[in-house]
C-alpha positions in Angstrom: 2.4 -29.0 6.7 1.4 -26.3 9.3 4.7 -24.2 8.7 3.3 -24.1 4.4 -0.4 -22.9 5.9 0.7 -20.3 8.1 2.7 -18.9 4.9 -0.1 -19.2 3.1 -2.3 -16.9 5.2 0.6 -14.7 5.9 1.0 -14.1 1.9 -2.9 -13.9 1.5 -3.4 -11.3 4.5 -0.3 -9.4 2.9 -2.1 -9.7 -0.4 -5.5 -8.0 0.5 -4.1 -5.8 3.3 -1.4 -4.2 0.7 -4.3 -2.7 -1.6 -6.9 -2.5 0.4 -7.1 1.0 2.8 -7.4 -1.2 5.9 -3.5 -1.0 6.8 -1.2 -4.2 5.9 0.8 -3.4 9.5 -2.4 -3.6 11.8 -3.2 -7.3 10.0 0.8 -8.2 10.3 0.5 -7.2 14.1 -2.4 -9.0 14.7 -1.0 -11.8 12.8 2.4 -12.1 14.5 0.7 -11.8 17.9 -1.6 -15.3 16.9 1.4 -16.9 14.7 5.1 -16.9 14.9 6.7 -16.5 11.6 7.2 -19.3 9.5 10.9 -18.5 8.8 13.1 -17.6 11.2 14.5 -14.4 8.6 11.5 -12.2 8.9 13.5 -9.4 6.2 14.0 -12.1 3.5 10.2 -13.4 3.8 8.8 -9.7 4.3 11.3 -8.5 0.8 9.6 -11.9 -0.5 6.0 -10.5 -0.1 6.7 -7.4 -1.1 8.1 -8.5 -4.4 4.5 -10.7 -5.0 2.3 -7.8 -4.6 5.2 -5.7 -6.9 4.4 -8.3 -9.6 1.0 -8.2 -9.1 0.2 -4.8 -9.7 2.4 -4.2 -12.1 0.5 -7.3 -13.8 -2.8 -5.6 -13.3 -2.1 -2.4 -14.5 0.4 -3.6 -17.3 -1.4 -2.1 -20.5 -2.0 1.4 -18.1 2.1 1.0 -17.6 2.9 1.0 -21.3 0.4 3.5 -22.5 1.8 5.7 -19.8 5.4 5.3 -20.9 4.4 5.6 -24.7 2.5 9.5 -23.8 5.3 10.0 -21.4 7.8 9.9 -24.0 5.5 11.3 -26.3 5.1 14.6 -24.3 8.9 15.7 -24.6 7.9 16.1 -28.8 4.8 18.2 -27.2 1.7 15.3 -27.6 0.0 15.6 -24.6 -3.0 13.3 -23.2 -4.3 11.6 -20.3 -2.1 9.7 -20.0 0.8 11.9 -20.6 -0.3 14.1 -17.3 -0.4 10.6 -15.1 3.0 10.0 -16.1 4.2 12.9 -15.0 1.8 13.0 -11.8 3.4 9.9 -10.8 6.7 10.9 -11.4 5.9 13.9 -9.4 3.9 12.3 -6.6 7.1 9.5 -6.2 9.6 12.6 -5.1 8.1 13.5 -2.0 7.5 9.6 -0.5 10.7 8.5 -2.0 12.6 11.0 0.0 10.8 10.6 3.4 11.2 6.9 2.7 14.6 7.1 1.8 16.0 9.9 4.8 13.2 8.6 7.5 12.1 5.2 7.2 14.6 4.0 9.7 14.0 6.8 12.5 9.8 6.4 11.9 10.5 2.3 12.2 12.2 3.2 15.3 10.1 5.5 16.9 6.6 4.9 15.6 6.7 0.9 15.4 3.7 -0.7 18.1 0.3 -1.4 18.3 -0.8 1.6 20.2 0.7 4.1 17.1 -1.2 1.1 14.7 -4.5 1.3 16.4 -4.5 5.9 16.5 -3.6 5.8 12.9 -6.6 3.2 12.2 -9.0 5.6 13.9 -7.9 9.2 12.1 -7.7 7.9 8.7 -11.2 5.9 9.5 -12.8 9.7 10.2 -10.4 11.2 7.2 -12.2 8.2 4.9 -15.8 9.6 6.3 -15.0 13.0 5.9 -13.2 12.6 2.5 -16.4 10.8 1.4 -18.6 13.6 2.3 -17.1 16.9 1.2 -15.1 15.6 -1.5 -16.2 17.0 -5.1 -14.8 13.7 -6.7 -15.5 15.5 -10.2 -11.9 15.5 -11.5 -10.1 13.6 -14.1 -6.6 13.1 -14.6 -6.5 15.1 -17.0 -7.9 18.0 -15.2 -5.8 17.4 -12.3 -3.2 20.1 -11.7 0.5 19.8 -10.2 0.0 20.9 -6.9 -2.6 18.6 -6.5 -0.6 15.5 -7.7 2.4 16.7 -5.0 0.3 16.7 -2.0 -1.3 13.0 -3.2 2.5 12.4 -3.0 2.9 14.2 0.2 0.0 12.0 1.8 1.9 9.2 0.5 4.5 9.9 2.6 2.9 9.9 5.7 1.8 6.7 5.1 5.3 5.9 6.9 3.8 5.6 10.1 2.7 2.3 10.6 -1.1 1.8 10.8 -1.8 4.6 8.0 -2.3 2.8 5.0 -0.5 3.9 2.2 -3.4 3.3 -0.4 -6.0 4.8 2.0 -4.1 8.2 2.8 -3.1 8.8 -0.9 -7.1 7.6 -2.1 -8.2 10.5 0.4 -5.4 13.1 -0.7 -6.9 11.9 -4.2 -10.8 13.0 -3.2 -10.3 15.7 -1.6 -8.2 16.8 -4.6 -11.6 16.0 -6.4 -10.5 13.1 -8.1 -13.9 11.2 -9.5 -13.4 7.7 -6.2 -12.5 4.8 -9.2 -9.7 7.5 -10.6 -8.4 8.6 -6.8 -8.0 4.4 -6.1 -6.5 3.8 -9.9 -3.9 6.6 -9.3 -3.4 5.5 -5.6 -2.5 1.9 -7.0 -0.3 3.0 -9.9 1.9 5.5 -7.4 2.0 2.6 -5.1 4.8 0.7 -7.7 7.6 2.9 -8.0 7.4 3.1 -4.1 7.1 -0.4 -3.3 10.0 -1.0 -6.3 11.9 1.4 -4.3 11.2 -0.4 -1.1 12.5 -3.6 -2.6 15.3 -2.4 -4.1 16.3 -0.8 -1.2 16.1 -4.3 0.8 17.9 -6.3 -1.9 21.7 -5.5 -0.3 20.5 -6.8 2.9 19.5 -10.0 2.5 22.3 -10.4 -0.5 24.1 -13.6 0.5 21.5 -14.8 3.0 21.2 -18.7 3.3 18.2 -20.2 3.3 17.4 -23.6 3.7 15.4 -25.6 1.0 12.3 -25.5 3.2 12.8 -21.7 4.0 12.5 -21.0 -0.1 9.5 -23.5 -0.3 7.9 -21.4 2.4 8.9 -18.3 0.8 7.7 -19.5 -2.6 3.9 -20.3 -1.0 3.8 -17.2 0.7 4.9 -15.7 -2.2 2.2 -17.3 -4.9 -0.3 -16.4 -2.2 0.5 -13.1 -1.7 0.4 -12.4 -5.5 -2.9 -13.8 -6.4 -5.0 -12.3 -3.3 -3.0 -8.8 -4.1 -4.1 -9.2 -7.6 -7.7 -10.0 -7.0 -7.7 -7.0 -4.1 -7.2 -5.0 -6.6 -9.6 -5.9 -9.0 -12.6 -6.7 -6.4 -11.7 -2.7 -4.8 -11.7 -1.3 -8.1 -14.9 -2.6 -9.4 -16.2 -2.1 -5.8 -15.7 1.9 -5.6 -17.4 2.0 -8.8 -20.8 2.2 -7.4 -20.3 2.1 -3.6 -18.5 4.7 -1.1 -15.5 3.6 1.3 -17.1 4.4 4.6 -17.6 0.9 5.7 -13.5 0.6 5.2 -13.4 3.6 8.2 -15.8 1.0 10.2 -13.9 -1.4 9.6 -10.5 0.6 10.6 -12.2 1.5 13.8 -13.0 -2.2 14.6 -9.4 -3.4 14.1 -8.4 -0.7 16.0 -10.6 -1.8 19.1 -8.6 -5.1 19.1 -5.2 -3.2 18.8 -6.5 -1.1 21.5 -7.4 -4.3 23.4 -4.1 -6.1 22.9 -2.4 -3.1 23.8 -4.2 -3.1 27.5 -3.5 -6.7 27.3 0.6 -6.8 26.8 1.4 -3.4 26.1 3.1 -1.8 23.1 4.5 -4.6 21.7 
């Protein structure tokens, strides 16, 4: 029964953590530092989680999906709208995280993976959040969003690498200080988050083709799973509604508390 709770939690933290800018890898460390993993294959159970939250926002976001593939096809016969520019701003805000991902993701994993690189990352984006918040015109629509704009949101993206970034919190700043209007910077931070985390997945698949798992390992997979699904889905929704009417500075507070911890744990047993 324990082994089914802690899969539970694992799947809900993943969940919230995935959407929210509060950095899934600083709740993971945490996490794995209180609880062992409930399966013994961590990459099966990790492409497991990953896949939820895939479902979910794709779920979410399902009618933005289709009215974006409708204008996108629509704007090779010239018919251009909204949502004809965010198709093609994701399209080109994908390149430059896909590449980094693709060519760096191993040598970043390697290099950049502990609490102490968790815990810095926590504290600069916390100020970026704060800073972002302050100076940022947050007047623009997507439809007044240029190119060049759209690439560095997908530059940020690719920073968000290093563990302890966040990848919805460094692509929401690159969005306001791009002068996205803050509901249109998070809604285009979500919707670049798919064909990045599809990638992600898709990328895993190969490696755990062929794996064995026992009948318990897939009932724990299938809770975490479940979990992780319905907290990402209503992450999304509560943080959308939420930047609506209220800033994100108490998510940089928030950062700079977790961070503490890390910073703690990181006196405590070192960089593990």
């Amino acid at each position: 029964m324990i082994i089914y709770l802690k899969s539970i939690i694992f799947g809900v933290v993943q969940g919230i953590t995935e959407f929210l800018p509060v950095s899934s890898s600083a709740h993971l460390a945490l996490l794995h530092k209180i609880f062992l993993l409930p399966i013994e294959n961590e990459l099966a159970f990790d492409v497991a989680l990953h896949f939820a939250t895939l479902i979910a926002v794709v779920f979410y976001f399902r009618k933005d999906i289709l009215m974006m593939i409708r204008s996108f096809l629509k704007s090779f016969l010239g018919q251009r709208d909204e949502f004809s520019a965010l198709s093609w701003f994701i399209v080109l805000g994908t390149v430059p995280a896909g590449l980094a991902g693709w060519f760096f993701n191993d040598f970043i994993e390697n290099r950049f993976r502990g609490i102490l690189t968790i815990a810095v990352m926590l504290v600069l984006i916390g100020i970026l959040f704060i800073l972002s918040e302050k100076f940022s015109a947050k007047l623009v629509t997507y439809k007044n969003l240029n190119w060049f704009n759209a690439f560095l949101i997908g530059c940020a993206q690719a920073i968000a690498l290093i563990p302890g970034t966040s990848r919805s919190g460094i692509t929401i700043i690159a969005g306001l200080f791009s002068g996205l209007q803050r509901e249109k910077a998070v809604r285009f931070s979500f919707l670049l988050s798919i064909p990045i985390i599809f990638g992600a997945f898709i990328k895993k698949i190969p490696q755990i083709a062929g794996v064995d798992l026992s009948g318990n390992e897939m009932r724990v997979i299938i809770f975490a799973g479940l979990s992780a699904f319905f907290a990402a889905f209503y992450a999304i929704s509560y943080f959308i509604k939420f930047t609506k009417n209220k800033g994100l500075q108490i998510f940089a507070y928030y950062r700079f508390i977790l961070a503490f911890f890390l910073f703690i744990l990181y006196l405590l047993y070192g960089n593990i």
